[in-house]
C-alpha positions as CSV (number, residue, x, y, z in Angstrom):
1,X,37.0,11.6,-18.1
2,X,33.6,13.0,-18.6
3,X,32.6,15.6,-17.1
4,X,29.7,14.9,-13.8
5,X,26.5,16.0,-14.8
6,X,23.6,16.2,-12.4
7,X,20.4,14.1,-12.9
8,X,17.3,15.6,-14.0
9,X,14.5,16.2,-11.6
10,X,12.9,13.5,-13.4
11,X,15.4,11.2,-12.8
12,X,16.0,12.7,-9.5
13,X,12.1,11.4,-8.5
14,X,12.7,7.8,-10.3
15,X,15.5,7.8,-7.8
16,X,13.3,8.2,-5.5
17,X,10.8,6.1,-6.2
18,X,13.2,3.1,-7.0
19,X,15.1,3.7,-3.5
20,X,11.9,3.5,-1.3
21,X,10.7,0.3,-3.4
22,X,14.3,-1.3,-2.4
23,X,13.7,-0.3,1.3
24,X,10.0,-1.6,1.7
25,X,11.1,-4.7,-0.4
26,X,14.4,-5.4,2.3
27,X,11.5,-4.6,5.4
28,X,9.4,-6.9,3.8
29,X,12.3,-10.1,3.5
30,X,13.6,-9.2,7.0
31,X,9.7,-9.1,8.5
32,X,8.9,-12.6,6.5
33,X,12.1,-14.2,8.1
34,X,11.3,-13.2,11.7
35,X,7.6,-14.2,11.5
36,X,8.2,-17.5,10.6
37,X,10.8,-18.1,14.0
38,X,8.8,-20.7,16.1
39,X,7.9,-19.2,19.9
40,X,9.3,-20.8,22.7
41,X,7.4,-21.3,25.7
42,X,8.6,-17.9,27.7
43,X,6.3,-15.9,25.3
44,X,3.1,-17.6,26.4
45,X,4.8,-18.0,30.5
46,X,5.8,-14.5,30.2
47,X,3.2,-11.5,28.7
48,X,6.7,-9.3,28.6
49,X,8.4,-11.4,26.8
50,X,6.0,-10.1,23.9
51,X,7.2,-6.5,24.4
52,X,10.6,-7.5,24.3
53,X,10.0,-9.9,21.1
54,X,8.9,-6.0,19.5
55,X,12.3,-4.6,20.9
56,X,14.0,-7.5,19.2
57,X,12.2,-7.8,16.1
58,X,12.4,-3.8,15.3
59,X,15.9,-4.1,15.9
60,X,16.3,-7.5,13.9
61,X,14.3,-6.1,10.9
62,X,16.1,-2.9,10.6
63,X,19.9,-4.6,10.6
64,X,18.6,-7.0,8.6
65,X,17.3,-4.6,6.2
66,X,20.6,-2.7,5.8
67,X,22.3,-6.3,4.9
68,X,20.2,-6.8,2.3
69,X,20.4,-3.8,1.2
70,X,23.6,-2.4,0.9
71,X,24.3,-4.3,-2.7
72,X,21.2,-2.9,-4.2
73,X,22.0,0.3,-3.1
74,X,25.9,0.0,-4.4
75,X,24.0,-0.7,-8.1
76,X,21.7,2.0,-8.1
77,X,24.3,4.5,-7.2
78,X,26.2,3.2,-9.6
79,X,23.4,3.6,-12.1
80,X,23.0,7.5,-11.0
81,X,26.7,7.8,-11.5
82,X,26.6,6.2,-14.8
83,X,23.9,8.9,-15.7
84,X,25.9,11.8,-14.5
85,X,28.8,10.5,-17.1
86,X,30.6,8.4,-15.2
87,X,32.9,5.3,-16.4
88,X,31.0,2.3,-16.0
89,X,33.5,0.0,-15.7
90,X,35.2,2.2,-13.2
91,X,32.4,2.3,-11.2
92,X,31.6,-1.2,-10.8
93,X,35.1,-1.6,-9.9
94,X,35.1,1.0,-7.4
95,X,31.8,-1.0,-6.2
96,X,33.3,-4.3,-6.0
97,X,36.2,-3.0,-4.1
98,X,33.3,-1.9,-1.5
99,X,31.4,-5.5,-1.3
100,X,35.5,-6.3,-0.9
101,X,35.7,-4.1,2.2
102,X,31.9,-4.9,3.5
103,X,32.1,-8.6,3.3
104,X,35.7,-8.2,5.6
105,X,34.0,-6.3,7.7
106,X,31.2,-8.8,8.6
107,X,33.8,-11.8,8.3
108,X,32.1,-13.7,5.4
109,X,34.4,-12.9,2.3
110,X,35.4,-15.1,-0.1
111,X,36.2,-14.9,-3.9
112,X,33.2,-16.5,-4.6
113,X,31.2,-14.3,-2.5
114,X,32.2,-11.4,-4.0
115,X,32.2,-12.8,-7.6
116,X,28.3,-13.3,-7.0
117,X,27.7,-10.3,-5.6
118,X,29.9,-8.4,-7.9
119,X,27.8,-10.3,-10.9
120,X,24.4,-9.1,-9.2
121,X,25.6,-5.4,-9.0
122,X,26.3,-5.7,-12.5
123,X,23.2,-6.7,-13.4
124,X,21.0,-4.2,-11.4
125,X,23.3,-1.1,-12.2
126,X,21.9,-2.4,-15.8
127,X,18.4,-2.4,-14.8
128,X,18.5,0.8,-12.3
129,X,20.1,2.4,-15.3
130,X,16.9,2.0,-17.6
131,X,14.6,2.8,-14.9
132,X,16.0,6.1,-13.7
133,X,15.7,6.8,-17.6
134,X,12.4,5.5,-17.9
135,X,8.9,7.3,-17.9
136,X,6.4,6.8,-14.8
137,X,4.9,8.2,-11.6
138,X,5.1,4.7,-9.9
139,X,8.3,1.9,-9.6
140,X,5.2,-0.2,-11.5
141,X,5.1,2.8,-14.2
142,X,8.7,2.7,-14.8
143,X,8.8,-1.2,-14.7
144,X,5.8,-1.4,-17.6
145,X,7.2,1.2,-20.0
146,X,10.9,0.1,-19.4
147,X,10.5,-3.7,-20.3
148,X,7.5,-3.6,-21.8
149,X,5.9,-7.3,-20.9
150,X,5.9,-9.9,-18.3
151,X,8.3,-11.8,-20.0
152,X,10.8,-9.5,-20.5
153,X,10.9,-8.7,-16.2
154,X,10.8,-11.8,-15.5
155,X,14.2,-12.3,-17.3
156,X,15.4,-9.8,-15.6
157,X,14.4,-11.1,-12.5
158,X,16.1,-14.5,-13.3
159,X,19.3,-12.9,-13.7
160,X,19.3,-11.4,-10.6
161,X,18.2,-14.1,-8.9
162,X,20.6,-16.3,-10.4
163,X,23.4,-14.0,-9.2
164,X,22.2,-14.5,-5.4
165,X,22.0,-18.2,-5.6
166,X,25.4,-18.2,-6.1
167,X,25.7,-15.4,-3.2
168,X,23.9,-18.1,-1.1
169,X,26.0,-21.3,-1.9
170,X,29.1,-19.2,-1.0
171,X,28.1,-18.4,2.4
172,X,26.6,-21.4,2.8
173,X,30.0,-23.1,2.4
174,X,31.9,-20.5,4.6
175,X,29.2,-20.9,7.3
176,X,30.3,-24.6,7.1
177,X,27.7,-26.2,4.8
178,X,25.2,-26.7,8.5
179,X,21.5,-27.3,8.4
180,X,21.0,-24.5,10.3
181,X,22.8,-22.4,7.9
182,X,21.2,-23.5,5.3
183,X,18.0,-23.3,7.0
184,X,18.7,-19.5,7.3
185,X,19.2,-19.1,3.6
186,X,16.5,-20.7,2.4
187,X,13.8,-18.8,4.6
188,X,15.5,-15.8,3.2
189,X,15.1,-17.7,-0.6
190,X,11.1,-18.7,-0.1
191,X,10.4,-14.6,1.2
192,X,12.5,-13.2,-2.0
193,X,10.1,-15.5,-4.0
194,X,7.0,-15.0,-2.8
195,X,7.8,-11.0,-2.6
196,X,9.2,-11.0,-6.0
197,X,6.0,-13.2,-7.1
198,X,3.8,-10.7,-5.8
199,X,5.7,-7.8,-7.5
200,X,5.4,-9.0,-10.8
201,X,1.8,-10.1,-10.3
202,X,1.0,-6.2,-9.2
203,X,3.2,-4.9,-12.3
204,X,1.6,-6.8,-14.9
205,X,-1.9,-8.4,-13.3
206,X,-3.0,-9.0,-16.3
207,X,-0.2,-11.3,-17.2
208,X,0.8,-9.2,-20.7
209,X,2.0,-5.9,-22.2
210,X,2.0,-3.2,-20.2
C-alpha cells in the first residue's frame, strides 16, 4: 500500500471551496422542494402557524440537506484519499459498503439503489479528483480551467445525472411506484435542473471556453 500523504494547502482550500459549493447546492434543492408545498388553510386562519412553518422548514431543509448530501460527500472524500495515495478501487469499495449501511439505515436499500448510487460516487470521486488538483480561487475557477468548455461540463453533468435517474427509479419502485412518490422525486428532479442550469450558466456565461 502507498504510503498516506497529506494534501497540499492548495488542495486543502479546493477542498474547501468544493465542500461549501455541495452544501449551498443541497440547501438550495431542499429550500426549492419546500417552497413549492401548497399552504393549507391554517396558515392564513392561524398567523402562528407561519412561525411554526419556519421551525418546520429549518428543520426540513437541514435533514434534507444531509440526505442529499451524504453521497457527494462519500466521493469527495474518496477523491482526497485518492490524492493522499490511496487505492482507488479500495476506496470506492469501502464507500459502497457505506451507501450499503446508510441506505439500511433509512430502510430504502436495494441492489439497484446502491448500484446507482455506487455508479454516481464513481463518477464524482472522478470529477472531485481533477478539481482538488485543479488551479482556481473559486468552484467556477476550478470548473473553467479543469474542463476547459461548456461542453466538456456538461458531459460531466450528464453522467452524473444519469447515475441519479437511476437512483430515482429505484426508490421509486421500493416506495411502491405511487403518485405521490413519484411526485416527490420529480420536485426534487425540476430543482436539480434548474440549480444545475444555473451553475453552468454562471461558469461559462458566455457559453464557450473558459
Amino acid at each position: 500500500m502507498i504510503p498516506s500523504l497529506p494534501m497540499s494547502k492548495e488542495r486543502q482550500k479546493n477542498y474547501q471551496i468544493i465542500l461549501s459549493v455541495e452544501e449551498s447546492f443541497a440547501r438550495g434543492v431542499a429550500l426549492g422542494i419546500w417552497v413549492q408545498r401548497p399552504l393549507s388553510a391554517w396558515h392564513f386562519l392561524l398567523p402562528g402557524m407561519f412561525i411554526w412553518d419556519i421551525i418546520k422548514r429549518r428543520r426540513a431543509i437541514q435533514q434534507y440537506s444531509i440526505l442529499f448530501l451524504f453521497p457527494r460527500k462519500l466521493a469527495l472524500d474518496a477523491a482526497r484519499q485518492m490524492i493522499e495515495g490511496e487505492d482507488r478501487d479500495g476506496l470506492l469499495s469501502r464507500a459502497e459498503n457505506k451507501i450499503q449501511e446508510w441506505l439500511s439505515a433509512q430502510k430504502v436499500y436495494s441492489p439497484r439503489i446502491l448500484r446507482g448510487h455506487r455508479e454516481q460516487i464513481r463518477v464524482l470521486m472522478g470529477h472531485y479528483f481533477q478539481l482538488l488538483q485543479g488551479e482556481g480561487e473559486s468552484y467556477s475557477g476550478l470548473v473553467r480551467n479543469t474542463y476547459g468548455t461548456r461542453e466538456n461540463y456538461e458531459v460531466h453533468v450528464a453522467r452524473v445525472t444519469a447515475a441519479e435517474g437511476e437512483v430515482d427509479q429505484a426508490l421509486a419502485e421500493i416506495q411502491g411506484g405511487t403518485a405521490e412518490s413519484w411526485d416527490r422525486l420529480r420536485a426534487e428532479q425540476v430543482q436539480v435542473a434548474q440549480l444545475r442550469k444555473k451553475e453552468v450558466d454562471r461558469i461559462f456565461p458566455d457559453g464557450g471556453e473558459r
